[in-house]
N, C-alpha and C positions, 0 to 999 in steps of 0.2 A: 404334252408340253411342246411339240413339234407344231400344232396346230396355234400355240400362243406366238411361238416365234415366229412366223408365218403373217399371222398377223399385225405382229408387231413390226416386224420388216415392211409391210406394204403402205401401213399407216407412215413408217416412215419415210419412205418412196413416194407417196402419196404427198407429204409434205415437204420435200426435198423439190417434188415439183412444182407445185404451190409458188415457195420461195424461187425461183429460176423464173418462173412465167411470170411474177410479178416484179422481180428486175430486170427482163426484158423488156417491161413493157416499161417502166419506168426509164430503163437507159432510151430507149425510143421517143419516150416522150421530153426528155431533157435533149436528145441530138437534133429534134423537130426545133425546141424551143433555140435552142444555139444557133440552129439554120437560121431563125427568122430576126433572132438579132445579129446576127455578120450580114443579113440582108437590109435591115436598119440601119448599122454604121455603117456599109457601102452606101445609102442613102443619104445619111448629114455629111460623109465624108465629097459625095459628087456635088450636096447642097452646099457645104462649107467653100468647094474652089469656086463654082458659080458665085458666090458673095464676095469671096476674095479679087476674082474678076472684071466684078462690078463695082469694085471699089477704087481697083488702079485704075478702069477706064473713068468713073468718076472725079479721084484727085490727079489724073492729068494736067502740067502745063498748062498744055495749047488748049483744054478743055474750060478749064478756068480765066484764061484770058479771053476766050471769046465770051464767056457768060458776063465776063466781066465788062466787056466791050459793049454787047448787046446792051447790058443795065444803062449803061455809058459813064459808065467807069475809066479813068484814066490813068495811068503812072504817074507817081507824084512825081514831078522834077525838082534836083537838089536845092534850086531856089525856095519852093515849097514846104519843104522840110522843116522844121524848129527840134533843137536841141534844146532839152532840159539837165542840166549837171547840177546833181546837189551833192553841197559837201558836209561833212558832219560838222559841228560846231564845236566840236572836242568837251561838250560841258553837258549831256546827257540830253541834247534835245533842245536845252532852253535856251534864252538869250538873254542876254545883261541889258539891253536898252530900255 
């Protein structure tokens, strides 16, 4: 009976390591997999300020008035201008005439 217990302990040993060596290797293969996406988001995150960047030097002012200039574009002056005011006709729209 000595010889079954024996047995049966080693089988279990045997499979106690099994399970350990296959969650080792699993945790390794998920810490790998974590490595390479925190080295992704540091990617879109250094892509994302390079855009954000490129965006304030883009909608600048002085960046915009020269492009506007170049085109030959000018400031309206207040002469220029036209005012539209409309007022409601208090009767849903329509008009009696």
């Amino acid at each position: 009976m000595k010889i079954g217990r024996f047995w049966l302990l080693m089988i279990g040993a045997c499979l106690v390591a099994l399970v350990m060596t296959w969650q080792s290797s699993r945790f390794a293969d998920l810490a790998a997999r974590a490595d390479n996406l925190e080295r992704e988001q540091a990617a879109w995150m250094a892509e994302n300020r390079r855009i954000e960047a490129e965006i304030t030097q883009l909608s600048s002012l002085e960046r915009i008035e020269t492009q506007a200039q170049r085109m030959g574009l000018k400031k309206a002056q207040p002469e220029d201008i036209l005012k539209v005011i409309l007022t409601p006709t208090g009767n849903g729209g329509t008009s009696n005439d």
